[in-house]
N, C-alpha and C positions, 0 to 999 in steps of 0.2 A: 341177565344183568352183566356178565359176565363182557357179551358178544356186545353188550351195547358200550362198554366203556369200550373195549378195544376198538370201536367204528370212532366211537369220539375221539381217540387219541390218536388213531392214525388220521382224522381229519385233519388233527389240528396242528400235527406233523407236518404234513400236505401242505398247509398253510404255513408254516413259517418256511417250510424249503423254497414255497413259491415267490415268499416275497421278495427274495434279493434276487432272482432273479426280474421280477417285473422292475424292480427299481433299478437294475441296468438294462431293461429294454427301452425303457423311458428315458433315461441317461443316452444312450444312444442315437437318440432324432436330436437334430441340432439345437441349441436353445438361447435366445438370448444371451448375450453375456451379461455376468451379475456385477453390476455398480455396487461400489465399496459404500456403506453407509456414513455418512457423513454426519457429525453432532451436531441440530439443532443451535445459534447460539439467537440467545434472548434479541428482542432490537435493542434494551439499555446496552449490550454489550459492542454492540456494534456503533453506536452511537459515540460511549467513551474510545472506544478506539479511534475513531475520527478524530475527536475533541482531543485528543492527545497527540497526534501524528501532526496536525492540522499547526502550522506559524505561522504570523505574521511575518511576510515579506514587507522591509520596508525600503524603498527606491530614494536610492543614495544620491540620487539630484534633490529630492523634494523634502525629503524627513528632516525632521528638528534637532534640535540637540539633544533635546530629552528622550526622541525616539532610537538614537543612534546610538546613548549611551545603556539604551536597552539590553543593546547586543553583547556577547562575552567577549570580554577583553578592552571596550572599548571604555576607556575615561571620558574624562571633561578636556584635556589636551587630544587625544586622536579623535575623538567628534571634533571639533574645531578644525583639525587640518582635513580634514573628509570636506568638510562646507568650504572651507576656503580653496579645497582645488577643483571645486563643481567649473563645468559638468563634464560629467561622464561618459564615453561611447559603451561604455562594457564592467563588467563588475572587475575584470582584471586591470582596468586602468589602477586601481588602488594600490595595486605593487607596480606598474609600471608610470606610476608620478611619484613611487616613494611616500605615499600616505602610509604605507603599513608593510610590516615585512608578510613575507610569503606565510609562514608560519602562523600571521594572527589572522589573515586572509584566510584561511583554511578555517580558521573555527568558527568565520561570521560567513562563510558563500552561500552557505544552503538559505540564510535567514534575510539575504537582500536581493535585488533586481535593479536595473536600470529597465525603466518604461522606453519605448521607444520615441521619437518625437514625430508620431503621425502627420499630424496636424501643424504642416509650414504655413508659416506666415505670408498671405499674400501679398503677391511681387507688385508694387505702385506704378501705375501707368501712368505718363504725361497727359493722359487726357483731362 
């Protein structure tokens, strides 16, 4: 009984010496590189995120009063001077006709556009 536990415990010797070696021979051969895992997010989560990022641009030739007084900063007097000096080539015409100082221009650029005017008017022929 004796000679059989010594055979199992030198066995299982054997085995554990062996295994760190086998796992740096296997380490060894070249392997893939391992991609960092990345967390799951839900689609609601992704969803709100849009719906959150996501404003209405509104183009400072076309929009209302009521659309322009939407924007931060702007009253019932700076909508009005915005429509009365239509139209616009660029969003920075708004400081360069003195509709708004540079300052309040800054807290409404991201939230407006000027559309471009594709679509000329065709030229009347004498025919």
């Amino acid at each position: 009984m004796k000679r059989s536990f010594t055979i199992y415990a030198l066995g299982l010797l054997v085995m554990l010496l062996a295994a760190p070696h086998a796992s740096q021979a296997q380490s060894a051969t070249p392997a893939t590189p391992a991609t960092p895992a990345t967390p799951a997010k839900p689609a609601s989560a992704k969803t709100e995120t849009k719906s959150k990022t996501h404003t209405t641009k509104y183009d400072i030739n076309t929009a209302t009063k009521e659309q322009l007084m939407k924007l931060a900063g702007v009253d019932d007097a700076t909508a009005d001077k915005i429509i009365a000096a239509r139209p616009y080539k660029s969003k920075k015409d708004l400081v360069s006709k003195n509709v708004m100082s540079q300052s309040e221009y800054e807290r409404i650029h991201e939230h407006i556009m000027v559309k471009s005017n594709t679509q000329a008017a065709p030229k009347k022929t004498g025919r």
